[in-house]
C-alpha atoms as an extended CHARMM CRD file, in Angstrom:
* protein
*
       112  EXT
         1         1  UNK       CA              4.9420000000        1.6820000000        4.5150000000  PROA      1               0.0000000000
         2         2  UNK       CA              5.0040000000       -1.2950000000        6.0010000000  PROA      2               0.0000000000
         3         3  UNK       CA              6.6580000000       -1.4550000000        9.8240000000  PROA      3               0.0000000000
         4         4  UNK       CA              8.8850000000       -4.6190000000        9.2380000000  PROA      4               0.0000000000
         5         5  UNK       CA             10.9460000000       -2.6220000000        6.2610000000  PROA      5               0.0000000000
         6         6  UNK       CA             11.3560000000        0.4060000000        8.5690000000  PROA      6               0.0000000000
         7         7  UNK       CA             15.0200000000       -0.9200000000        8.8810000000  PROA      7               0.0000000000
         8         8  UNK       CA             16.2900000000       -1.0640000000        5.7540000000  PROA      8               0.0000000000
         9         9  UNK       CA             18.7130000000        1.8370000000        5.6010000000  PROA      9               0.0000000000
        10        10  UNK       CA             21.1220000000        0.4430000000        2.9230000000  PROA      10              0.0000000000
        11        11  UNK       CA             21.0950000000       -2.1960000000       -0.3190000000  PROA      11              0.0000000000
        12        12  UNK       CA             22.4320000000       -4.7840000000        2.0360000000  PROA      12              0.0000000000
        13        13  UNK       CA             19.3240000000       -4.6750000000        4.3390000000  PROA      13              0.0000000000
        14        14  UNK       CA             16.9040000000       -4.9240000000        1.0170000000  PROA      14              0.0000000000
        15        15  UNK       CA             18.7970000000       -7.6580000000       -0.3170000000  PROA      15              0.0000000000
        16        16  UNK       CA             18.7460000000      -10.0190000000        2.8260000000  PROA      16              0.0000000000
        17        17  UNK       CA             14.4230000000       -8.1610000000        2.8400000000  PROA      17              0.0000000000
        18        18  UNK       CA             14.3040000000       -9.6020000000       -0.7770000000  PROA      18              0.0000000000
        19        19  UNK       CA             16.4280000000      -13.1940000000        0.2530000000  PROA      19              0.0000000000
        20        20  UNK       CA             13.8680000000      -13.7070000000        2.7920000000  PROA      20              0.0000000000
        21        21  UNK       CA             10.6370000000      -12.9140000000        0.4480000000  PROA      21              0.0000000000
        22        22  UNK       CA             12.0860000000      -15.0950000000       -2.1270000000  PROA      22              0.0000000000
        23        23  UNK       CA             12.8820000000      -18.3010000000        0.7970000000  PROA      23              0.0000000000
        24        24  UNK       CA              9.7750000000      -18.0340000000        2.4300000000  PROA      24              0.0000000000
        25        25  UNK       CA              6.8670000000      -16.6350000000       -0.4700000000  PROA      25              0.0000000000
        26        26  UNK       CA              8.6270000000      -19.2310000000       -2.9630000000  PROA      26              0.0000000000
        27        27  UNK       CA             10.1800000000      -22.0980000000       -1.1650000000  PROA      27              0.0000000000
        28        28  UNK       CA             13.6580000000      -21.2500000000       -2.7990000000  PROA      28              0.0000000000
        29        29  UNK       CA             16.7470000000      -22.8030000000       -0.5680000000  PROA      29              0.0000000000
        30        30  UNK       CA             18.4550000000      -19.6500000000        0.5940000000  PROA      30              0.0000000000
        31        31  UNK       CA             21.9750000000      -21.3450000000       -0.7090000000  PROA      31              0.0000000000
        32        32  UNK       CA             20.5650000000      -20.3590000000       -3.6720000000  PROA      32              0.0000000000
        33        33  UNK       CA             19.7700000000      -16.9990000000       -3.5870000000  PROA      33              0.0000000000
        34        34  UNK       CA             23.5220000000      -15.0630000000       -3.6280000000  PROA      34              0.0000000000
        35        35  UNK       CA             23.9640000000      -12.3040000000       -5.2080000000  PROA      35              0.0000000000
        36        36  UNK       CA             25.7110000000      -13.7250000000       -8.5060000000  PROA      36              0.0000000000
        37        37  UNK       CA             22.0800000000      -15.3310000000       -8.7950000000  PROA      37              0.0000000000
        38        38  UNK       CA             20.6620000000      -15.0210000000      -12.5340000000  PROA      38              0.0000000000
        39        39  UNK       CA             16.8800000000      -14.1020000000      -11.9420000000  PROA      39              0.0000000000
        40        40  UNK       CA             16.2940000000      -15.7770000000      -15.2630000000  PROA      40              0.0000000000
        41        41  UNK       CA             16.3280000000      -19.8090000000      -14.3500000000  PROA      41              0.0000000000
        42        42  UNK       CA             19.2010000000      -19.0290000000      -11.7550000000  PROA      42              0.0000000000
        43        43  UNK       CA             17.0070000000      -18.9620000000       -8.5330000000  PROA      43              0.0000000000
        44        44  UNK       CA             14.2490000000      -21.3320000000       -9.9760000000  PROA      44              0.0000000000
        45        45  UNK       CA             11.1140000000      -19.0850000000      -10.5950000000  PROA      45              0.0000000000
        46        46  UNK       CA              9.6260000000      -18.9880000000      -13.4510000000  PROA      46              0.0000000000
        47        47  UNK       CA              8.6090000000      -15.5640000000      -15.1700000000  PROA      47              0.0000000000
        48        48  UNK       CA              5.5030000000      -15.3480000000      -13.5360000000  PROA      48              0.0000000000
        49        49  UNK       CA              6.6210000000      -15.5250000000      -10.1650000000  PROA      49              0.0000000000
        50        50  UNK       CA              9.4390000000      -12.8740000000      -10.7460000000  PROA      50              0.0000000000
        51        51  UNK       CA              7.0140000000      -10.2090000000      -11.6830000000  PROA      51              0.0000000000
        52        52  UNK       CA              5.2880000000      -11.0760000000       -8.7030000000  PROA      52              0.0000000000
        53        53  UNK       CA              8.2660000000      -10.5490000000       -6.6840000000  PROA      53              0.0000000000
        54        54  UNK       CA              8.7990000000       -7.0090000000       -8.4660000000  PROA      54              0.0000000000
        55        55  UNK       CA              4.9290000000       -6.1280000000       -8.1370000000  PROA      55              0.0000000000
        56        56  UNK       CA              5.7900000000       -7.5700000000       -3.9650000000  PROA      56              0.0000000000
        57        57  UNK       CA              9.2180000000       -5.2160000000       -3.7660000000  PROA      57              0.0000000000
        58        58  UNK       CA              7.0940000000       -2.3420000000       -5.3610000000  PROA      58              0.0000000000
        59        59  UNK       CA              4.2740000000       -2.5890000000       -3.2180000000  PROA      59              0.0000000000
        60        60  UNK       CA              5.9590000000       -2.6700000000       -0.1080000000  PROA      60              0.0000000000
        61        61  UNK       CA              8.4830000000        0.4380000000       -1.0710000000  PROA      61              0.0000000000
        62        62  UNK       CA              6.2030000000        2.3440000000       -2.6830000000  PROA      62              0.0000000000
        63        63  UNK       CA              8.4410000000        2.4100000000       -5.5770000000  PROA      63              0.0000000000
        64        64  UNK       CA              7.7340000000        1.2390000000       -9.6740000000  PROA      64              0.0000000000
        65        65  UNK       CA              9.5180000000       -0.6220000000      -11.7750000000  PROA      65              0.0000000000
        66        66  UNK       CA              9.5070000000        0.0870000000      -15.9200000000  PROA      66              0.0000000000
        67        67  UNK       CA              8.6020000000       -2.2950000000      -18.2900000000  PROA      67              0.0000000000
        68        68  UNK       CA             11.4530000000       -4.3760000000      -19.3030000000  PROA      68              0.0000000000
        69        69  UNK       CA             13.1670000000       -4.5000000000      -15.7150000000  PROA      69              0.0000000000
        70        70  UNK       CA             14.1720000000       -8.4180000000      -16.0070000000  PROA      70              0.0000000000
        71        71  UNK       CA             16.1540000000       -7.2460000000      -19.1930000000  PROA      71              0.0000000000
        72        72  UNK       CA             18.0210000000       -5.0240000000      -17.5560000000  PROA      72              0.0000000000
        73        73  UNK       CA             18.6260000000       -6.6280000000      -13.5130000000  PROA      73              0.0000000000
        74        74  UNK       CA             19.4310000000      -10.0250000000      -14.4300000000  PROA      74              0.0000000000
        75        75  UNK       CA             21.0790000000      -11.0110000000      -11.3290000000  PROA      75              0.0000000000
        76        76  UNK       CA             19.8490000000      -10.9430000000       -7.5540000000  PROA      76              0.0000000000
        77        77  UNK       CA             22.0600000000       -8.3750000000       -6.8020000000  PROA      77              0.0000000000
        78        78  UNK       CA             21.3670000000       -6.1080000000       -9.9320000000  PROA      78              0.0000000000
        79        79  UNK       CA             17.2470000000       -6.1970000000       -8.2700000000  PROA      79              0.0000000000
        80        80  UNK       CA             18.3450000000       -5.5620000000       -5.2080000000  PROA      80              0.0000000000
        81        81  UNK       CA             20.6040000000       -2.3360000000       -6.1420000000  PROA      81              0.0000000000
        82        82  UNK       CA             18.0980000000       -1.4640000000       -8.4680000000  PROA      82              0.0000000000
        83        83  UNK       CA             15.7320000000       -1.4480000000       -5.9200000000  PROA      83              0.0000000000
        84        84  UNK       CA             17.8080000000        0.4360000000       -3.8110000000  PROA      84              0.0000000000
        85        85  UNK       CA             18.4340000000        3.1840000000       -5.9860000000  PROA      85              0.0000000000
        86        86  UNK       CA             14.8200000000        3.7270000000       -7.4270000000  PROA      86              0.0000000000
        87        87  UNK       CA             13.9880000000        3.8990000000       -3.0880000000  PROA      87              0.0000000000
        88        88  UNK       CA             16.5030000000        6.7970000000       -2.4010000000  PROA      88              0.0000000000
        89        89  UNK       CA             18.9890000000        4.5570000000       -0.4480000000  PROA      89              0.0000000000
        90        90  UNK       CA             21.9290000000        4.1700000000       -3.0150000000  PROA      90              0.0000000000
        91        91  UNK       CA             23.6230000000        5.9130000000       -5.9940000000  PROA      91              0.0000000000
        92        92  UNK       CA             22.7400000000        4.4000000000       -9.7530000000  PROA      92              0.0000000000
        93        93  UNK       CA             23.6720000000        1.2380000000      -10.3790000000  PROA      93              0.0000000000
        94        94  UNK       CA             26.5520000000        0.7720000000      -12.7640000000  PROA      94              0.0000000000
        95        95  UNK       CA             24.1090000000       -1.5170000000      -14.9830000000  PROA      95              0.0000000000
        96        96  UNK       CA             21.5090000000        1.1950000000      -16.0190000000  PROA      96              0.0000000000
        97        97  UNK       CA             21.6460000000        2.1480000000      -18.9090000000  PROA      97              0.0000000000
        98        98  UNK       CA             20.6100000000        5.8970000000      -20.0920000000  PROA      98              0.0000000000
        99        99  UNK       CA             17.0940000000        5.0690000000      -21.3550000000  PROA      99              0.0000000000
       100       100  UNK       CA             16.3600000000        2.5040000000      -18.5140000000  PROA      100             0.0000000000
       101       101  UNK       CA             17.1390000000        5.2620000000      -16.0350000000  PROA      101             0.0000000000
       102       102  UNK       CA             15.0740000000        7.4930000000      -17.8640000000  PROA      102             0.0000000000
       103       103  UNK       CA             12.0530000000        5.3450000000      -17.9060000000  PROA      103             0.0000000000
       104       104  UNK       CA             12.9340000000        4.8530000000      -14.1610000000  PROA      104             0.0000000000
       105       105  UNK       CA             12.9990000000        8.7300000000      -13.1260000000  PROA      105             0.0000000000
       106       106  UNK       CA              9.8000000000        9.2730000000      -15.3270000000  PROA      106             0.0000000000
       107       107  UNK       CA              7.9070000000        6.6180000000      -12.5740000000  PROA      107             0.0000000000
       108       108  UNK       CA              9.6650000000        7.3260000000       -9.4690000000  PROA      108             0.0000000000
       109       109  UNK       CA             10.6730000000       10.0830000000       -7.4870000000  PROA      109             0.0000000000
       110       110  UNK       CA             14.4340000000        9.6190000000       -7.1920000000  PROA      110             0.0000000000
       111       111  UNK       CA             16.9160000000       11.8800000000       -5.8860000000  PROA      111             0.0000000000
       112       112  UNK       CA             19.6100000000       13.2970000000       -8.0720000000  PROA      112             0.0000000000
C-alpha cells in the first residue's frame, strides 16, 4: 500500500483521496466534484474513464469492486462510502443492496 493513503482513517479522508484523483488524473474542476455528484454525466467522465478511476481506487486499496458497481454507486459519495466499506473503514452503506453486498463479500475481505 501505497505511503500517501497511509492517512486515510475514515470515508471523509477517501473522498477528498478520490476528489483529488478525479481533479488532477482528469482535469475535472473540483466545484464539481461534491458529493451529490452523479458519476454518470454528473462529474464529466465518460464510462471509460470511471472504470479507470475504480480499477485506480482498487489498485491503490487493495480492494475489488463487482461487476455492475456504477449501477449501484451512482453518486460521488455512494463510491466513496462504498469504497470505504469494502476497505474496513466504515459500516455498509445504506445503498447496497443484498446481492450487491454479496457479490462484494465474495471479492473482498470485509469485516462483519
Amino acid at each position: 500500500m501505497s505511503d500517501a493513503i497511509l492517512g486515510i482513517t475514515n470515508w471523509m479522508h477517501l473522498f477528498r483521496w478520490i476528489v483529488k484523483l478525479i481533479r488532477d488524473e482528469y482535469g475535472v474542476d473540483e466545484k464539481t466534484l461534491t458529493r451529490a455528484a452523479l458519476l454518470d454525466g454528473g462529474i464529466g467522465l465518460s464510462a471509460e474513464q470511471l472504470e479507470q478511476v475504480l480499477d485506480h481506487i482498487a489498485e491503490t486499496f487493495e480492494i475489488h469492486f463487482p461487476e455492475g458497481t456504477l449501477h449501484e454507486a451512482v453518486r460521488l459519495e455512494d463510491l466513496c462510502t462504498l469504497s470505504a466499506w469494502l476497505r474496513g473503514l466504515l459500516k455498509k452503506p445504506d445503498f447496497v443492496t443484498a446481492d450487491f453486498e454479496g457479490r462484494c463479500r465474495a471479492i473482498n475481505a470485509i469485516p462483519a
